[in-house]
C-alpha positions as CSV (number, residue, x, y, z in Angstrom):
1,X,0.0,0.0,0.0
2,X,1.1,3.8,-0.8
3,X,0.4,5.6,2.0
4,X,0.5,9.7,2.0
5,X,0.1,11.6,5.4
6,X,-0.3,15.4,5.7
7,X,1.7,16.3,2.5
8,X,2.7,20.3,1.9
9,X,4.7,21.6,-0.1
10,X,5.6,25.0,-1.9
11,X,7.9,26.3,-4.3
12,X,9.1,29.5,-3.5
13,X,6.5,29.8,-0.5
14,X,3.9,29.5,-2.9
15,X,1.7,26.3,-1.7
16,X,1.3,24.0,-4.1
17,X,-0.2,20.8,-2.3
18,X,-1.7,21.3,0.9
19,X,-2.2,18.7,3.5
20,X,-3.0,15.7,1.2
21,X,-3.9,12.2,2.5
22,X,-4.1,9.3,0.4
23,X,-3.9,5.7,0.4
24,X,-3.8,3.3,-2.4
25,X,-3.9,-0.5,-1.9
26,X,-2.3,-2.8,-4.0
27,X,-3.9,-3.7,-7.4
28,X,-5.8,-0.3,-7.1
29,X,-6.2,2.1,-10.2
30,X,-6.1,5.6,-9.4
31,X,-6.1,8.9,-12.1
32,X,-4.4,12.3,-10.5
33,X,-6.3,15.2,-12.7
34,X,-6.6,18.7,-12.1
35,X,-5.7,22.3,-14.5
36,X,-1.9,22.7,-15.6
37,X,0.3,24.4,-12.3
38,X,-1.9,22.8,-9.2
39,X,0.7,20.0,-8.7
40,X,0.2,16.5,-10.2
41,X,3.5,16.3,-11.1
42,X,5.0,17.5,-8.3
43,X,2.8,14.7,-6.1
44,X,4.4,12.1,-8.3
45,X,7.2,13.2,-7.8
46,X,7.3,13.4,-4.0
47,X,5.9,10.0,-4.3
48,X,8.7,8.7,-6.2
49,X,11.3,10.2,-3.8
50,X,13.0,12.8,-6.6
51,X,12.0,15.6,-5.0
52,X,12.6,16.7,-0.8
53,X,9.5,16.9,1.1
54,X,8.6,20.3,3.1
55,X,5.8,18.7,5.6
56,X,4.3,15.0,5.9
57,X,5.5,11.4,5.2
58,X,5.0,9.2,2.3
59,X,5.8,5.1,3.0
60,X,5.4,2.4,0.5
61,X,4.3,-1.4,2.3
62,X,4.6,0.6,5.8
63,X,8.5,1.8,4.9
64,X,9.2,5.5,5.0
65,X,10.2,6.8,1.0
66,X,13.1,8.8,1.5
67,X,14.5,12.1,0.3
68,X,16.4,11.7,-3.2
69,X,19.6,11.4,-2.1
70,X,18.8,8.0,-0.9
71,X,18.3,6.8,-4.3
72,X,15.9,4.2,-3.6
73,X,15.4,3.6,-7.7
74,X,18.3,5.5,-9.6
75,X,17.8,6.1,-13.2
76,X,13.8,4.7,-13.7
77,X,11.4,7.4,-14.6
78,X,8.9,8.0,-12.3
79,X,5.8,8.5,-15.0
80,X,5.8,7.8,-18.8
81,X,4.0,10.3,-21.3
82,X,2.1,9.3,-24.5
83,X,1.3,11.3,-27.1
């Protein structure tokens, strides 16, 4: 399970995401959409570890996902566009 608890963040002290919760079990399906700028990307991100968080914890199967320079998964991309 993906679990996110109380995630802010804010680039250049403008907020971005403010305190977001989510869980997502495994096998679950799940779409992020919203207008270009309010953060998607940045979530995934923070998800994936490639970015440092400001506020709140994210943990994968009840382990904590660490700041990049932990490099849990060097060189994977963390989402794949089609066009």
């Amino acid at each position: 399970m993906l679990r996110v608890e109380n995630l802010s963040f804010s680039y250049d002290k403008l907020p971005v995401l403010a305190s977001i919760d989510l869980r997502i079990q495994r096998g679950e399906h799940v779409a992020i959409i919203g207008e270009s700028g309010c953060g998607k990307s940045t979530l995934l991100k923070l998800m994936y570890g490639l970015m440092d968080l400001e506020q709140g914890e994210i943990f994968w199967e009840d382990e904590p996902i660490l700041c990049p320079a932990s490099n849990l998964v060097p060189g994977m991309p963390f989402m794949k566009y089609l066009s």
